[in-house]
N, C-alpha and C positions, 0 to 999 in steps of 0.2 A: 530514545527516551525511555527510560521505567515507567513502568505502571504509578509509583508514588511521585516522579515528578510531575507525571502527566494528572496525577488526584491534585496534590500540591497547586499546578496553576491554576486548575479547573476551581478549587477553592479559593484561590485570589482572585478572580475575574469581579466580585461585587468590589472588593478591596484594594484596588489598583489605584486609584487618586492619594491613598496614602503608603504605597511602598515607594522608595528610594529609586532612580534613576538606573544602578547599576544593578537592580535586581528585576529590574522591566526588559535592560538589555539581555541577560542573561535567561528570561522567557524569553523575548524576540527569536535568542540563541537556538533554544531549545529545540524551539515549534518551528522553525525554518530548516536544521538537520531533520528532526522529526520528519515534516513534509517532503525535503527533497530525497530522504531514505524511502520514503512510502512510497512517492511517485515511483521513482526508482525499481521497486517491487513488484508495483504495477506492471508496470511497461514487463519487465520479463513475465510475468506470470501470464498477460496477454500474450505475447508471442510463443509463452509454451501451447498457451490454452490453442492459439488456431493450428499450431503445429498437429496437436493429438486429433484437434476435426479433419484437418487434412490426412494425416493416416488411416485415421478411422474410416472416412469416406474410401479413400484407395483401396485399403483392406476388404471394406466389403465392399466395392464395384467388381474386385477379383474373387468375393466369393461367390456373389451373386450371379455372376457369368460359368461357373462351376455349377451350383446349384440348376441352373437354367439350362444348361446342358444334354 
């Protein structure tokens, strides 16, 4: 979704009892690709994010044992 679709329904949210049916479905549209793209995003951004704590800890358990040496 754009940034001005996304102003666009945020500014119909008080005015919703008087738009058309086909333009309520077409928010419904929106903001349900919307959300399932975000989640979407989420979830890999999560699996990189413990990917990099899991290196990072490996990296330095092997330097720390160098260091310690």
């Amino acid at each position: 979704m754009t940034k001005l679709e996304f102003e666009t329904i945020s500014s119909q949210l008080s005015n919703l009892k008087n738009l058309p049916n086909n333009v309520l479905v077409g928010y419904m549209d929106l903001l349900t690709n919307d959300f399932e793209e975000t989640k979407q995003k989420l979830l890999e951004f999560t699996y990189h994010l413990d990917s990099v704590e899991e290196y990072y800890n490996t990296i330095m358990k092997e330097y720390e044992k160098r260091v310690n040496e």
